[in-house]
C-alpha positions as CSV (number, residue, x, y, z in Angstrom):
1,X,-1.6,14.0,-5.1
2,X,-4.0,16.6,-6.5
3,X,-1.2,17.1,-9.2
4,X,-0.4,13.9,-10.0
5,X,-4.1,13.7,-10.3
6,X,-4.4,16.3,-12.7
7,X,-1.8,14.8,-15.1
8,X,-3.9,12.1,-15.1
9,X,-7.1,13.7,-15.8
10,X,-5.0,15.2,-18.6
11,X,-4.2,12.5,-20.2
12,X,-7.5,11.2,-19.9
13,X,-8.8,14.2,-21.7
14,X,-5.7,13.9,-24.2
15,X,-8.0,10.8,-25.8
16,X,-11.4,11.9,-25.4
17,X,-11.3,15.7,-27.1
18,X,-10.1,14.6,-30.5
19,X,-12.0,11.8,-30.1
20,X,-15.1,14.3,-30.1
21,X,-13.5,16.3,-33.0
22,X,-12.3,13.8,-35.2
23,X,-15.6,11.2,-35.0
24,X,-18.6,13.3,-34.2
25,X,-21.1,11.2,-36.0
26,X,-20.6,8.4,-33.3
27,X,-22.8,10.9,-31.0
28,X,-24.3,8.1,-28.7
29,X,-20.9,7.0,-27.5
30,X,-19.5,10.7,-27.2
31,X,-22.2,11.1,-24.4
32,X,-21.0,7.8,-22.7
33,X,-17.3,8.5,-23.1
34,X,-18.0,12.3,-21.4
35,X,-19.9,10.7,-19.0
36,X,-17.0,8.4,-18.2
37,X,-14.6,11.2,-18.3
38,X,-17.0,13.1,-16.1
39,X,-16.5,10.3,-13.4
40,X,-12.8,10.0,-13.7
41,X,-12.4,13.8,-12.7
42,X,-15.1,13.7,-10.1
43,X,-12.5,10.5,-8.5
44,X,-9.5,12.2,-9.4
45,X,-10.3,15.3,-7.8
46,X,-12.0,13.4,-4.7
47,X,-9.5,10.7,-3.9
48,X,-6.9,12.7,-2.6
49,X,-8.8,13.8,0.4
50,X,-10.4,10.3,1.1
51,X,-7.0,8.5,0.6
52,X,-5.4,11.0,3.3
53,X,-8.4,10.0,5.6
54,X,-7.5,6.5,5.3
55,X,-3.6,6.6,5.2
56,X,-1.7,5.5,8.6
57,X,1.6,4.4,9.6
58,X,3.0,3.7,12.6
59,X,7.3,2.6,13.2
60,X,8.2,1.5,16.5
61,X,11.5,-0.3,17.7
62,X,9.8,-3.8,16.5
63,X,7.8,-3.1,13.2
64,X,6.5,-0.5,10.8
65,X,2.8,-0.9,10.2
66,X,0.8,1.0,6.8
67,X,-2.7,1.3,6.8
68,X,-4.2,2.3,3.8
69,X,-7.4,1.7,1.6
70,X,-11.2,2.9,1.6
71,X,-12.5,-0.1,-0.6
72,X,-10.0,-2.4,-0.2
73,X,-8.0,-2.3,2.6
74,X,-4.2,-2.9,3.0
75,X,-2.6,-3.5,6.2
76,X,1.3,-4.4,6.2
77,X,3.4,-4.9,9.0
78,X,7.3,-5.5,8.1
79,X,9.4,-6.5,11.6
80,X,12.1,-4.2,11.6
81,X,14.5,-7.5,11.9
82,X,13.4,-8.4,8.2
83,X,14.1,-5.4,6.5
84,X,16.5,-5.3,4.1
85,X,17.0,-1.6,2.2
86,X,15.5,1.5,2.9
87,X,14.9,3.8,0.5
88,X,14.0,7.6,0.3
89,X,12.6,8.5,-3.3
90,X,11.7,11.8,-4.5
91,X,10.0,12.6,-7.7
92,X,9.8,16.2,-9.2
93,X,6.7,17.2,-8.1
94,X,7.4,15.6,-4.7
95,X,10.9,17.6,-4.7
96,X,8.2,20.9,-5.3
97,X,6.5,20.7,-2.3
98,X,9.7,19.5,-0.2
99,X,7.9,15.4,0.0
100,X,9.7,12.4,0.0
101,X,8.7,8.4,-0.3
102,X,10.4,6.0,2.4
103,X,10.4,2.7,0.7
104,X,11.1,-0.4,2.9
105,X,12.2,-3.6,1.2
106,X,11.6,-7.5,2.7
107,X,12.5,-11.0,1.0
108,X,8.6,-11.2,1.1
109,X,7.8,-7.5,-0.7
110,X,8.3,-4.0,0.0
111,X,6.2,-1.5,2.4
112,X,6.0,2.4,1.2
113,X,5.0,5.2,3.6
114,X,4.1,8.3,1.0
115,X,4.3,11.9,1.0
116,X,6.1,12.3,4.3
117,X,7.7,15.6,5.0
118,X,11.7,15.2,3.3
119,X,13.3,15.9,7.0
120,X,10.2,13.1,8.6
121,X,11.1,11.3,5.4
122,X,15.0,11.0,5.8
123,X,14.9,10.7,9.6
124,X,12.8,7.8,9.4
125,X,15.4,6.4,6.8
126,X,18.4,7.3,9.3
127,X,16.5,6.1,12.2
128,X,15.3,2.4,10.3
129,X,19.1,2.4,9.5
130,X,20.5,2.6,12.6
131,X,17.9,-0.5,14.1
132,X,18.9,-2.1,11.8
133,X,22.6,-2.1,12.2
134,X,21.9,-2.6,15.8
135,X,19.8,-5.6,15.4
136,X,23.6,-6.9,13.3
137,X,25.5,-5.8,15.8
138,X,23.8,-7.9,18.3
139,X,24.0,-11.7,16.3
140,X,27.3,-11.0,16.3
C-alpha cells in the first residue's frame, strides 16, 4: 500500500513542481496548490495504517464476508452458492512482497479480499473452488 501510495504522491508532485517553475507569478495559488499537495501526502502516507485497521474478512462453508471502510463503510457478503469465478491477481509490486488479490465474482458484482499472503491467497482460491464444485456436485 505505502508504495502504491508513493507512486501516487509522485504523480501528484509530477503536476505541481513545474507548475511552481513554469508559472511563479500566480503566487497565491502556488500556496493553495502546496497546501493541497501537503494534504494529499499527509493521507497518502496515513491511510495505509487506518485502512489495515478497518479491513476484515471472514470465509466460512456458507459465505465470504469483507468489511472495509473508515468513512464509508462497505460490508459485502457473497453466499458461496452464488459465486461464479475466483480469481487470484498479482501485480508487480504485490509479486515483490510475495501478496496476492483473491477476487470473487457474482451475477450481482464482485467481492475482493486484498493483500493476502500468496500461499493464504491461493489456498483460499483452491479451497472457494472446491465448495464450489461440491455445491455442483450435489444438484446433480
Amino acid at each position: 500500500m505505502y508504495l502504491g501510495h508513493l507512486l501516487e504522491l509522485a504523480i501528484v508532485l509530477a503536476f505541481a513542481v513545474p507548475l511552481t517553475v513554469f508559472v511563479p507569478e500566480a503566487t497565491d495559488y502556488l500556496v493553495y496548490m502546496w497546501i493541497c499537495v501537503a494534504a494529499i501526502a499527509v493521507y497518502l502516507l496515513a491511510s495505509p495504517v487506518i485502512f489495515y485497521n478497518h479491513y476484515r474478512y471472514r470465509m466460512d462453508d456458507d459465505c465470504i464476508e469483507v468489511r472495509r471502510g473508515v468513512i464509508f463503510h462497505s460490508h459485502v457478503l457473497v453466499p458461496v452458492e452464488r459465486v461464479h469465478q475466483v480469481e487470484v491477481s498479482k501485480g508487480p509490486i504485490l509479486r515483490k512482497y510475495n501478496l496476492a488479490k483473491v477476487t470473487v465474482t457474482t451475477a450481482g458484482g464482485t467481492a475482493a479480499m486484498e493483500y493476502l499472503n500468496d500461499p493464504v491467497a491461493e489456498y483460499i482460491a483452491a479451497n472457494l473452488n472446491e465448495k464450489i464444485i461440491k455445491l455442483l456436485k450435489a444438484r446433480e
